[in-house]
Short mmCIF file of the C-alpha atoms (twelve columns), coordinates in Angstrom:
data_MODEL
# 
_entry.id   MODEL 
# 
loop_
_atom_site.group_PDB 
_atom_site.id 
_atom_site.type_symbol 
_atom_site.label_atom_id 
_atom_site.label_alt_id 
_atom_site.label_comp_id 
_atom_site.label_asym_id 
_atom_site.label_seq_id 
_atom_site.Cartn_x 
_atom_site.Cartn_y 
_atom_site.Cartn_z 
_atom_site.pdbx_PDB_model_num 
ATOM 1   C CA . UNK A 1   -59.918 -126.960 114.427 1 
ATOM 2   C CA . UNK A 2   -62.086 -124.144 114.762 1 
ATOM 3   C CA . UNK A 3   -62.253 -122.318 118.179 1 
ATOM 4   C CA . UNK A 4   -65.901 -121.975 119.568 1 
ATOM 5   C CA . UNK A 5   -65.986 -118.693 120.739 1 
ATOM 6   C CA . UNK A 6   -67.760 -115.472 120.440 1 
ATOM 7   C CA . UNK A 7   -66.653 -113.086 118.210 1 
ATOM 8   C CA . UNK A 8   -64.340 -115.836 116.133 1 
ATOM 9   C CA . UNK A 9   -64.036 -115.753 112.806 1 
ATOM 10  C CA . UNK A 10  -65.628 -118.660 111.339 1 
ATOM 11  C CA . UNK A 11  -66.693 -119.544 107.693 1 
ATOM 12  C CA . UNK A 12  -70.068 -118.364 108.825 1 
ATOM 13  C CA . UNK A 13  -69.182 -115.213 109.353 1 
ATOM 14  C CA . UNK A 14  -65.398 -114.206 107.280 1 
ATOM 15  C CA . UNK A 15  -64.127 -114.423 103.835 1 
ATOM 16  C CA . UNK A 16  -60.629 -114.440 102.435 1 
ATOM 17  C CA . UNK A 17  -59.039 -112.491 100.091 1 
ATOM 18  C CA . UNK A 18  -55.303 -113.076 98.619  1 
ATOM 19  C CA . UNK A 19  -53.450 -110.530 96.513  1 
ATOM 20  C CA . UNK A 20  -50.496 -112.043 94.479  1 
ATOM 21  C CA . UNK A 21  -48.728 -111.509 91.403  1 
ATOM 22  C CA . UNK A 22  -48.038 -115.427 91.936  1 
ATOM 23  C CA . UNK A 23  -50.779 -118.248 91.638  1 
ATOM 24  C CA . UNK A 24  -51.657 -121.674 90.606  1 
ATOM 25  C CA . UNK A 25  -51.536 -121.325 86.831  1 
ATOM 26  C CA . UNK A 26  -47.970 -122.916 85.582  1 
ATOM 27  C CA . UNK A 27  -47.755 -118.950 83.520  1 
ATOM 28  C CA . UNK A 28  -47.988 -117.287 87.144  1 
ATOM 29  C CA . UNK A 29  -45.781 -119.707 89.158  1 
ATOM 30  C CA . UNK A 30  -41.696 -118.897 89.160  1 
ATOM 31  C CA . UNK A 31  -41.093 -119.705 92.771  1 
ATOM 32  C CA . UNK A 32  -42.426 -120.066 96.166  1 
ATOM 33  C CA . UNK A 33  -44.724 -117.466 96.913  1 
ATOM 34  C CA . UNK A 34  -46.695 -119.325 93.714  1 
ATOM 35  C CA . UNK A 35  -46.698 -122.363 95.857  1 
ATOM 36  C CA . UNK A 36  -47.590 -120.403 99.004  1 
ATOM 37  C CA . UNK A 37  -50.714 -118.677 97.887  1 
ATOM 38  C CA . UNK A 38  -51.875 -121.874 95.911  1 
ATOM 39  C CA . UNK A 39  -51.617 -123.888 98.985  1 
ATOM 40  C CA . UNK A 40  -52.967 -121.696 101.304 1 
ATOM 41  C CA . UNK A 41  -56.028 -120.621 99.614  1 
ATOM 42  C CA . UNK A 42  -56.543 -124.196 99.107  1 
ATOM 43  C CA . UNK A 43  -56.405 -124.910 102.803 1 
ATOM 44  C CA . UNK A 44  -58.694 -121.871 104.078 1 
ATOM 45  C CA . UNK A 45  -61.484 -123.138 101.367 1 
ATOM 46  C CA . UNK A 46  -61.089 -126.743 102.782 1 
ATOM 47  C CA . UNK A 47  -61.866 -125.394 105.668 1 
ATOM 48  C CA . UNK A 48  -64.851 -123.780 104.606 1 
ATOM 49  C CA . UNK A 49  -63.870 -120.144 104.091 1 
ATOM 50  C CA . UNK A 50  -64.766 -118.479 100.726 1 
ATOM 51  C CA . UNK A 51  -61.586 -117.340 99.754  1 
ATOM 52  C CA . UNK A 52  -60.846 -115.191 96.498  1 
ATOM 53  C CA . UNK A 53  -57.077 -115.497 94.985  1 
ATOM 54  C CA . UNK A 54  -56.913 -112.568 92.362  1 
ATOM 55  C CA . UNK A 55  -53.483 -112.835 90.810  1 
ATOM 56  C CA . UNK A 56  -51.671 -112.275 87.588  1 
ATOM 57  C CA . UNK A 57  -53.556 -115.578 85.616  1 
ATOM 58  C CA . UNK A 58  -52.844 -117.384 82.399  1 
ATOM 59  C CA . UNK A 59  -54.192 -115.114 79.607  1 
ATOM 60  C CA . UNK A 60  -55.412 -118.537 77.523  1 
ATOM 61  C CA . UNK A 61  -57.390 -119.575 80.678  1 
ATOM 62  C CA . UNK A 62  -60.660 -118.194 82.077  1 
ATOM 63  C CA . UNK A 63  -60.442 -115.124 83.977  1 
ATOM 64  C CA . UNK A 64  -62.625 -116.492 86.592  1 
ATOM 65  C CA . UNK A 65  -62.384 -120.114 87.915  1 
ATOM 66  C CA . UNK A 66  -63.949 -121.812 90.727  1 
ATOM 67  C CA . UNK A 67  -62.399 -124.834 93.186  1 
ATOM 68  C CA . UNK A 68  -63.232 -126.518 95.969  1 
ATOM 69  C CA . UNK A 69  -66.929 -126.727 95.554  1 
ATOM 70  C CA . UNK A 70  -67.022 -123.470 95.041  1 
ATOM 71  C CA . UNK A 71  -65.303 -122.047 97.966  1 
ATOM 72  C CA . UNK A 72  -62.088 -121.127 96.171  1 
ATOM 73  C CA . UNK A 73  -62.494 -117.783 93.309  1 
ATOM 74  C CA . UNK A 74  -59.686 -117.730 91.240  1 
ATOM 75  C CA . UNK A 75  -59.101 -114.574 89.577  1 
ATOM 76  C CA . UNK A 76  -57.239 -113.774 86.421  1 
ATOM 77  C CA . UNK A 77  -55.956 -110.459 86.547  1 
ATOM 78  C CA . UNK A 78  -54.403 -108.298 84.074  1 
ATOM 79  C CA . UNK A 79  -55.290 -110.823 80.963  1 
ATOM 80  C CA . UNK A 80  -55.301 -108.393 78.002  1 
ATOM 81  C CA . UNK A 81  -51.766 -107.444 79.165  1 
ATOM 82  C CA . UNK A 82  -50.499 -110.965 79.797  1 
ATOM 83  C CA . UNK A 83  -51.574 -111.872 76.178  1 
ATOM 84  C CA . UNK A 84  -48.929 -109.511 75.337  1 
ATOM 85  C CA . UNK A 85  -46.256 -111.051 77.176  1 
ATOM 86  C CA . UNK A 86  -46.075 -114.942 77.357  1 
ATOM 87  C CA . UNK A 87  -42.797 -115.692 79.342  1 
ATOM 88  C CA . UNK A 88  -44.453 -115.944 82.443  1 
ATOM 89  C CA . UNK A 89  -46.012 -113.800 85.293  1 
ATOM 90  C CA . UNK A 90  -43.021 -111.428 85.633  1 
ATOM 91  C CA . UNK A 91  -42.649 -110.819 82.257  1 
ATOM 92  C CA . UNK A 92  -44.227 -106.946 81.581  1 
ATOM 93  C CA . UNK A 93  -44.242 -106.718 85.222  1 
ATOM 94  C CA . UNK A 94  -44.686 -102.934 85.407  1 
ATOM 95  C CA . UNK A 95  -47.259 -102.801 82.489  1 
ATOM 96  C CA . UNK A 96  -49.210 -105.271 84.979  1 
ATOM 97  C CA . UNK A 97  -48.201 -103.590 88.345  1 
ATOM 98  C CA . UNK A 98  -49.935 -100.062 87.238  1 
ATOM 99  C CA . UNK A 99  -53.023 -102.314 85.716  1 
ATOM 100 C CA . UNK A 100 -53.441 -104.451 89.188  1 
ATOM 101 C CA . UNK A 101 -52.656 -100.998 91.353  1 
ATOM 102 C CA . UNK A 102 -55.161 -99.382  89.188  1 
ATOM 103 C CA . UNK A 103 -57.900 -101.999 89.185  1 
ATOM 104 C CA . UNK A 104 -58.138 -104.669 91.743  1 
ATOM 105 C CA . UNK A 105 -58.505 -102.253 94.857  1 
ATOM 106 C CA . UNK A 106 -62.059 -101.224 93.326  1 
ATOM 107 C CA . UNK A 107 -62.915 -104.783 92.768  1 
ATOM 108 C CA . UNK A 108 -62.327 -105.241 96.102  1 
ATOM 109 C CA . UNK A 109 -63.845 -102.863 97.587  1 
ATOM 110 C CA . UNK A 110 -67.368 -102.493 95.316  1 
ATOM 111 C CA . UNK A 111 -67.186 -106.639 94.687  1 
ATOM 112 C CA . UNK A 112 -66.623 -108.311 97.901  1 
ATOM 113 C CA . UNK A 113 -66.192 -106.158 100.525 1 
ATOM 114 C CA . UNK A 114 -69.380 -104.191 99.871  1 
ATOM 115 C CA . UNK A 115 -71.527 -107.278 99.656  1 
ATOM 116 C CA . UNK A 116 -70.080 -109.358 102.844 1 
ATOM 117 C CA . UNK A 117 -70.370 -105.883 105.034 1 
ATOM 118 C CA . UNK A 118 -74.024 -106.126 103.741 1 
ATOM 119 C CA . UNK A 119 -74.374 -109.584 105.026 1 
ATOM 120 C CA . UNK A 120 -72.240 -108.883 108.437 1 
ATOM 121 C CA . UNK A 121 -69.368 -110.791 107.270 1 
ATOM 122 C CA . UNK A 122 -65.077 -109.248 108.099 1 
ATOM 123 C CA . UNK A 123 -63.199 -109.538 105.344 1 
ATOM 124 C CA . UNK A 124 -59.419 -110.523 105.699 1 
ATOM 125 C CA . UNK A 125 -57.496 -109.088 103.195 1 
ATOM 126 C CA . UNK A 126 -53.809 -110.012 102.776 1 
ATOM 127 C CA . UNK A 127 -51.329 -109.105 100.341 1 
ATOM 128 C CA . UNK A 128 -48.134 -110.465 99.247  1 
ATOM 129 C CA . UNK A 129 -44.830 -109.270 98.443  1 
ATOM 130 C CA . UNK A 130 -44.100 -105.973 97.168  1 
ATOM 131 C CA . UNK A 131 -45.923 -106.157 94.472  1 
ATOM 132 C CA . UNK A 132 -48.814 -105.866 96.057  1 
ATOM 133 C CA . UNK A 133 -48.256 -103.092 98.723  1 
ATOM 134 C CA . UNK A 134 -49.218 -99.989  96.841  1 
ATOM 135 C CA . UNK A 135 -52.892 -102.244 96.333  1 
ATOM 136 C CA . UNK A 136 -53.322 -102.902 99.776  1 
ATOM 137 C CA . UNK A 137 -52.669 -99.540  100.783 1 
ATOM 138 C CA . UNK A 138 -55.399 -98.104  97.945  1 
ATOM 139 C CA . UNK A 139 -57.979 -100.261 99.368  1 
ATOM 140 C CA . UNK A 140 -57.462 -99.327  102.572 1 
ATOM 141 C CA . UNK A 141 -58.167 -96.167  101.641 1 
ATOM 142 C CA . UNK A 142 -61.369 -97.162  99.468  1 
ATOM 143 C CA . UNK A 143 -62.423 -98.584  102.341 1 
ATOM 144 C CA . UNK A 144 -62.006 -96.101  104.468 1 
ATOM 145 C CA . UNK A 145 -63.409 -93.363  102.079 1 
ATOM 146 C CA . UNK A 146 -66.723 -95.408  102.122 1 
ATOM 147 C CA . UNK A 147 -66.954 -96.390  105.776 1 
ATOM 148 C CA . UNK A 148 -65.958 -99.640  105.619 1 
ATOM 149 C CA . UNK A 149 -62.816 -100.257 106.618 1 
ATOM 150 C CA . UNK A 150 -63.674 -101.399 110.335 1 
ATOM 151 C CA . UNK A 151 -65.198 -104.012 108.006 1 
ATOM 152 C CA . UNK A 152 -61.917 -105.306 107.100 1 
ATOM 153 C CA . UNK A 153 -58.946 -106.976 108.485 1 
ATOM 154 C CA . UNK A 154 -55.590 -106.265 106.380 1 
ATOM 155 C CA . UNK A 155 -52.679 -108.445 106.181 1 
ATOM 156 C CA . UNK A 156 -49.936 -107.658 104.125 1 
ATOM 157 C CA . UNK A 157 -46.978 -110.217 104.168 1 
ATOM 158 C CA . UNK A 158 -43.281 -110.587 102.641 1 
ATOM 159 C CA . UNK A 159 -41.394 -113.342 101.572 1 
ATOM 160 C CA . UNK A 160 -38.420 -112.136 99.856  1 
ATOM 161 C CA . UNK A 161 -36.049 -109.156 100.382 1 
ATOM 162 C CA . UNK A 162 -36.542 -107.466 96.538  1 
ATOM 163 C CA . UNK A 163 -37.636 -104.108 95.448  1 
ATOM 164 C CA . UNK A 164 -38.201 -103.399 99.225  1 
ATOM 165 C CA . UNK A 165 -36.847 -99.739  98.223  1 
ATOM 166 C CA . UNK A 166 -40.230 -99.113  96.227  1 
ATOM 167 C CA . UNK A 167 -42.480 -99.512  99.323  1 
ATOM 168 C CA . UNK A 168 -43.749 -96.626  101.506 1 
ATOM 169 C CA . UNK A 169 -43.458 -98.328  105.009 1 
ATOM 170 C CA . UNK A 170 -45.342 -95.757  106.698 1 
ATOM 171 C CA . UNK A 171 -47.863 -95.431  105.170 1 
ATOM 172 C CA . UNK A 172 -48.296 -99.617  104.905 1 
ATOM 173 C CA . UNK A 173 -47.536 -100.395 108.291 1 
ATOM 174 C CA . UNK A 174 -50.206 -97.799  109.206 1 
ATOM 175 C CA . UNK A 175 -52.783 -99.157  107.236 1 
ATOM 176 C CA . UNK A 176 -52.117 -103.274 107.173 1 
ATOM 177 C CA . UNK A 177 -50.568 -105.276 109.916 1 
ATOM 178 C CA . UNK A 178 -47.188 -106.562 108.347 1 
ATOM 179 C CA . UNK A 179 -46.229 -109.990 108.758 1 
ATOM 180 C CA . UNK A 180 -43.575 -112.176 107.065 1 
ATOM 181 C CA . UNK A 181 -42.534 -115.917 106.775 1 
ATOM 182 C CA . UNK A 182 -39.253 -116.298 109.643 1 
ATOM 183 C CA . UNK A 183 -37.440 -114.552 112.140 1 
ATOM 184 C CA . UNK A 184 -34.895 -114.157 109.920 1 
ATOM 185 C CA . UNK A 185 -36.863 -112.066 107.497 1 
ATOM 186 C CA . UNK A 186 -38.345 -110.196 110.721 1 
ATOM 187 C CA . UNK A 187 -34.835 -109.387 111.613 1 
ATOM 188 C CA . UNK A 188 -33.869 -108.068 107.960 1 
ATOM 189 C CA . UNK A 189 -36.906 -105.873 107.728 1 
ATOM 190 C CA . UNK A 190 -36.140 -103.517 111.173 1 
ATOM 191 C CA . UNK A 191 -33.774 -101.608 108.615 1 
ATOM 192 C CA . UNK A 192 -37.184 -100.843 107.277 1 
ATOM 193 C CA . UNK A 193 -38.731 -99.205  110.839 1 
ATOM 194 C CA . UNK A 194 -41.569 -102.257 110.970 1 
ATOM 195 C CA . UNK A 195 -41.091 -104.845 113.637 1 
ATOM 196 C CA . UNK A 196 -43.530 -108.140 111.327 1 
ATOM 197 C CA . UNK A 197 -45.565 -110.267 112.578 1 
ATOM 198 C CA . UNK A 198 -43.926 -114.077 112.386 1 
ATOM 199 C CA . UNK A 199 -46.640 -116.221 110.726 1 
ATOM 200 C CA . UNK A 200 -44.302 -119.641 109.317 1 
ATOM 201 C CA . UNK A 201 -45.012 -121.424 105.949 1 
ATOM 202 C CA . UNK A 202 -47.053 -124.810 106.956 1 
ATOM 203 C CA . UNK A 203 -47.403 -127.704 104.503 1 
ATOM 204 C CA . UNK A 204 -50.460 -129.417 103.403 1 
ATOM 205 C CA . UNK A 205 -51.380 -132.778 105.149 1 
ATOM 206 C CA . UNK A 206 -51.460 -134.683 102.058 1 
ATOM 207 C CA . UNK A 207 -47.405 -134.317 101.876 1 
ATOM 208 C CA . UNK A 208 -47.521 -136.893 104.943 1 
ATOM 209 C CA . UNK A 209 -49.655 -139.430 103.002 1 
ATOM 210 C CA . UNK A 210 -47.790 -142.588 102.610 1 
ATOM 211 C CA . UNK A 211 -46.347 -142.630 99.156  1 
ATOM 212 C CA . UNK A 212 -47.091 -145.502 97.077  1 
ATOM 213 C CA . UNK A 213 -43.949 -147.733 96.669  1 
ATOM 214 C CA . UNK A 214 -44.651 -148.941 93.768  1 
ATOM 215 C CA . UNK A 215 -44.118 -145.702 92.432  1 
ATOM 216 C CA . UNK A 216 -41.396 -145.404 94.396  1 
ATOM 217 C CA . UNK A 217 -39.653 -148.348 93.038  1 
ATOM 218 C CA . UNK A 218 -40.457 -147.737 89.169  1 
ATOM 219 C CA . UNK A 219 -39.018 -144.112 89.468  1 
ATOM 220 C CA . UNK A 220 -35.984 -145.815 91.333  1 
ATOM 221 C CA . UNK A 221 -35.639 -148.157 88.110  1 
ATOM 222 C CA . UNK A 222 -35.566 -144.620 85.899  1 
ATOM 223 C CA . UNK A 223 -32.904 -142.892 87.990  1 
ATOM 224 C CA . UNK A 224 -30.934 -146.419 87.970  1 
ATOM 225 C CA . UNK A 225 -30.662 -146.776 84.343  1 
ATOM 226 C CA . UNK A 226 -29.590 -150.215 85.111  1 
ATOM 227 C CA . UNK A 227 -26.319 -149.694 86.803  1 
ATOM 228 C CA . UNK A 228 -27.030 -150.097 90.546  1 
ATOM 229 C CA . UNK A 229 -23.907 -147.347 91.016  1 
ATOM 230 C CA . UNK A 230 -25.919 -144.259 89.468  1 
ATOM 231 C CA . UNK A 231 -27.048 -141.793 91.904  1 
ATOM 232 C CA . UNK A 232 -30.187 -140.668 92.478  1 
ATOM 233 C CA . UNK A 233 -30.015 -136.262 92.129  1 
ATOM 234 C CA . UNK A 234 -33.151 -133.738 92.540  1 
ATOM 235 C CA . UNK A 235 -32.546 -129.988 92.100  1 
ATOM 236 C CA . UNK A 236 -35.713 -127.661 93.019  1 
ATOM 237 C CA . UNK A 237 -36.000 -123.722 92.658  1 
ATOM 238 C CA . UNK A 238 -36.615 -121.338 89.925  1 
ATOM 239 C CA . UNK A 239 -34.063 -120.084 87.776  1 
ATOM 240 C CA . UNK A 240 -32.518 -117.060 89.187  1 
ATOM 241 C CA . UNK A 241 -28.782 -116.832 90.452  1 
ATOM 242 C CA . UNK A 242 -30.246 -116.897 94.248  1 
ATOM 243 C CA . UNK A 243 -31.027 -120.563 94.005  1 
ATOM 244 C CA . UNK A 244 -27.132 -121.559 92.875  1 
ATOM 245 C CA . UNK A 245 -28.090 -123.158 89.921  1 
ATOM 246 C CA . UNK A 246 -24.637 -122.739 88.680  1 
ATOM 247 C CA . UNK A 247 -22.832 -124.187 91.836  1 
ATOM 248 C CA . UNK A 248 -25.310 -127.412 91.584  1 
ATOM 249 C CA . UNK A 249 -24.420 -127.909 87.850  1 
ATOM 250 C CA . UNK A 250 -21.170 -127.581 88.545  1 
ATOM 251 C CA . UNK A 251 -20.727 -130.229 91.323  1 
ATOM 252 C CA . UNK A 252 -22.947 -132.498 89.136  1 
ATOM 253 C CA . UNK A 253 -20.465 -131.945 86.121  1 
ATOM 254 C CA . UNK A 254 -17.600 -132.673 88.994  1 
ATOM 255 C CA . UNK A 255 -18.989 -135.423 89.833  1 
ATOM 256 C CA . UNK A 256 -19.443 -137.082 86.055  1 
ATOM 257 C CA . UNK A 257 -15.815 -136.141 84.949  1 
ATOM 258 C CA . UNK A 258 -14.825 -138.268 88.610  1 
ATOM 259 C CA . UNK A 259 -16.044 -141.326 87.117  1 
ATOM 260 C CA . UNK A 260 -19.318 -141.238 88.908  1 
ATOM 261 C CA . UNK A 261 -22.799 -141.714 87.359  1 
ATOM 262 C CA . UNK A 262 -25.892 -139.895 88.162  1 
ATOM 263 C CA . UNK A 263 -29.303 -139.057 87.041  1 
ATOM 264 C CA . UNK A 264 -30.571 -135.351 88.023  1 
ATOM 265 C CA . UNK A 265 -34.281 -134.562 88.245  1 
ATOM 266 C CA . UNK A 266 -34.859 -130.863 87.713  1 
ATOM 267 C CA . UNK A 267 -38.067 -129.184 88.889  1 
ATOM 268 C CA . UNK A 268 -38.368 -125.467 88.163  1 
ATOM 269 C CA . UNK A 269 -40.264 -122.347 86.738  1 
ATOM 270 C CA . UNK A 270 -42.219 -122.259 83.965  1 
ATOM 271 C CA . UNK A 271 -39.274 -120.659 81.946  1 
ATOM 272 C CA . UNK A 272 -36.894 -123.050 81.849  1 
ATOM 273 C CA . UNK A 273 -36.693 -123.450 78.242  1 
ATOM 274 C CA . UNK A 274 -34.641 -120.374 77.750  1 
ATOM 275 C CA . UNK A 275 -31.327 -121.854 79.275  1 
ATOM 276 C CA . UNK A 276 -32.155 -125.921 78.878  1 
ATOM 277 C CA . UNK A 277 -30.675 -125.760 75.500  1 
ATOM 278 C CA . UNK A 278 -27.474 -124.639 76.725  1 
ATOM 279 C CA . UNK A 279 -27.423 -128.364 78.748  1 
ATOM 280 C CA . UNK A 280 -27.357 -130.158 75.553  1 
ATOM 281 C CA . UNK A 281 -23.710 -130.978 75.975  1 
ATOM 282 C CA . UNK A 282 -24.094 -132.144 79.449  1 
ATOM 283 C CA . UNK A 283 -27.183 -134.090 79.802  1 
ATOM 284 C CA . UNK A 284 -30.040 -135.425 77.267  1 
ATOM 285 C CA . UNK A 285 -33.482 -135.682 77.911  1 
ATOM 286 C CA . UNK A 286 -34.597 -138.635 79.984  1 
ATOM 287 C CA . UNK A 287 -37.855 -139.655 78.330  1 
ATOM 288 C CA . UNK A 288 -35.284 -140.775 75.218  1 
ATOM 289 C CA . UNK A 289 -33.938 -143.289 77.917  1 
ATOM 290 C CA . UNK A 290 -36.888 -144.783 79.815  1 
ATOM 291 C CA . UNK A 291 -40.346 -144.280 79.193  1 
ATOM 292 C CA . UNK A 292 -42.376 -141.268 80.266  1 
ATOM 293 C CA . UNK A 293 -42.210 -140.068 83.260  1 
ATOM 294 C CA . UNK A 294 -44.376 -137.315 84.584  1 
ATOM 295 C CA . UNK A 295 -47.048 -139.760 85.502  1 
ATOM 296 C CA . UNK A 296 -44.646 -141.810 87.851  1 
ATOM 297 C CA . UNK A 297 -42.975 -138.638 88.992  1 
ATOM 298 C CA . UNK A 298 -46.320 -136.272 89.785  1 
ATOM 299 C CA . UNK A 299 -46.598 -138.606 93.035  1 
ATOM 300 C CA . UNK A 300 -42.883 -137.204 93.954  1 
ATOM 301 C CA . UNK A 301 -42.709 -133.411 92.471  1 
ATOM 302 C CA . UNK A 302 -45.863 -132.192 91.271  1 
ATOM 303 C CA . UNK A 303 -45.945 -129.903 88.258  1 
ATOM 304 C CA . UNK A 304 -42.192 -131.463 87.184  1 
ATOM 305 C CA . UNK A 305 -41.991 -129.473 84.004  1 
ATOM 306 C CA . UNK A 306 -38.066 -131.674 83.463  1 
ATOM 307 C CA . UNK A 307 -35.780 -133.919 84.001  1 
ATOM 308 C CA . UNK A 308 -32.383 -134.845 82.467  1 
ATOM 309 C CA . UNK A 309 -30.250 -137.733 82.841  1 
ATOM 310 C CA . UNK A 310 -26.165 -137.455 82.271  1 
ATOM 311 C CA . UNK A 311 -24.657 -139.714 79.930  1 
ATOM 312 C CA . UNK A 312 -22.480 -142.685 80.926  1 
ATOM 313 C CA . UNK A 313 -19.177 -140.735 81.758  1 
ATOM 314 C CA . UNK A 314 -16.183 -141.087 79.970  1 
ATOM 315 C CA . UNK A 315 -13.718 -142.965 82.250  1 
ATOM 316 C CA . UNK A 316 -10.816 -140.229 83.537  1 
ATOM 317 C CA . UNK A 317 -7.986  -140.610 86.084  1 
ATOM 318 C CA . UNK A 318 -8.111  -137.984 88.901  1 
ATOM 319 C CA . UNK A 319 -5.462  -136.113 87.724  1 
ATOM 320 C CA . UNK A 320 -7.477  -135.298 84.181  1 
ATOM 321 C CA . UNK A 321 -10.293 -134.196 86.023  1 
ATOM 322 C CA . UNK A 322 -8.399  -131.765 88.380  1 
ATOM 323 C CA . UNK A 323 -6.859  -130.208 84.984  1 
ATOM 324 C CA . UNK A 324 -9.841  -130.036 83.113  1 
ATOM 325 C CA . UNK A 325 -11.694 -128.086 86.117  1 
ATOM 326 C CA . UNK A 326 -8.277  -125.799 86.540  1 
ATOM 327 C CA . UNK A 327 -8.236  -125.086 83.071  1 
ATOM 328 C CA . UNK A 328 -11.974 -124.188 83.100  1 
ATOM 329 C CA . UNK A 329 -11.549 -121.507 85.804  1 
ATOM 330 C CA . UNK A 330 -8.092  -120.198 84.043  1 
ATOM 331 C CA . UNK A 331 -10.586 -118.710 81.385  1 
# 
């Protein structure tokens, strides 16, 4: 709800802009900040803002897209270096961080900022993750340099603890007001001298639609395989050693060699080829089971790029398993 007041920012009157290296494109998403700046552009165009997302796009998609009747820019940065390197968003990540340092705070400044000042219009700029810090700071100082910057409102907010080492904190908290995702990462950054502003992930109403049971049901009869005893397993998160993919596996291997059927939907980055090979001895693909499935499962996990199901397990005695799992860590 929009609050009637003087001097409120209103669609009338402010525009958005989001810097990411993460965005909508499956090429530019390998874990949540993806989802977070797809989501939340999304929202502030339903609402009515014009909102511009420039982030590191697909190379084989347009470098300019618009959503949301027009209300939601996407912008595909850094394209002739993405061509270059195809496994995903991070991959040339410094060959794109000098490009989007280099580039986008002018295109800010001369493209959107300069034309909304002209029209009376703040611009709210925020940036995400490290990545984007040196940017923010440059436009600041564009801004500032072509007085403009009481035109603009910066943001700049973290969601993760890496490269923190690479970002001058002075200088940013000067310029931007910092904000992050929980008090927890509030609490982590003082080592840093900046004391965030707490601004929580939300979710989008449409997650507390009813879901259709049917679908429900039919994915229920894929999981089950026709044994009633099979569970029913979903691991999310990219792959990276912070999300324990290793520790999962393993209790799901624990689990088969216990006599104990399962089927494990796996929803990840955009790079899980490079390691689903490796499963080949653990789990097959499920579509060579039951019929497709990313229709019936978009309704559960959109963009599900997998998911595996375990063969029957061979039938072992307790004592096997505990052998087989001591012998496995003796190596």
């Amino acid at each position: 709800m929009m609050i009637d007041n003087d001097g409120a920012i209103s669609p009338a009157n402010t525009i958005f802009v989001l810097l990411s290296f993460e965005g909508p494109d499956v090429y530019s998403t390998a874990g949540g900040l993806g989802t977070r700046v797809t989501e939340l552009s999304e929202a502030l165009a339903t609402q009515g803002y014009t909102t511009h997302l420039i982030f590191i796009g697909d190379p084989h998609k347009p470098s300019a897209e618009t959503r949301v009747d027009g209300r939601l820019i996407l912008k595909r940065w850094s394209q002739w270096i993405s061509k270059y390197y195809l496994n995903g968003v991070y991959d040339g990540e410094e060959q794109k961080l000098y490009d989007y340092n280099e580039s986008v705070p002018y295109h800010v400044y001369n493209e959107i900022v300069r034309p909304a000042a002209a029209e009376g219009k703040l611009v709210v700029v925020m940036g995400e993750d490290w990545q984007t810090a040196e940017a923010m700071m440059r436009v600041s100082d564009l801004l500032h340099w072509f007085g403009l910057r009481q035109k603009a409102l910066l943001l700049w907010n973290l969601n993760s603890l890496m490269s923190l080492h690479r970002i001058n904190w002075g200088k940013l908290n000067y310029v931007t007001t910092i904000c992050t995702v929980s008090k927890y990462m509030k609490h982590r950054m003082w080592d840093y001298g900046v004391n965030p502003l707490v601004i929580p992930n939300g979710i989008p109403t449409r997650h507390l639609n009813p879901i259709d049971q049917d679908v429900v049901k039919r994915l229920r009869e894929i999981s089950k395989q026709g044994d009633p005893r099979r569970m029913f397993l979903f691991k999310i998160g990219r792959f990276d050693p912070d999300k324990r993919w290793l520790m999962a596996i393993e209790a799901v291997a624990r689990l088969k060699y216990s006599g104990y059927p399962g089927t494990l939907f796996v929803r990840t980055s955009a790079t899980w080829w490079r390691i689903a090979p490796t499963w080949s001895s653990v789990w097959r693909p499920l579509p060579t089971l039951a019929p497709p499935i990313s229709t019936t499962c978009a309704s559960f996990c959109p963009k599900i790029l997998c998911a595996f199901a375990m063969p029957p397990p061979t039938p072992r005695s307790p004592t096997a398993a505990t052998s087989r799992s001591a012998s496995s860590r003796s190596k």
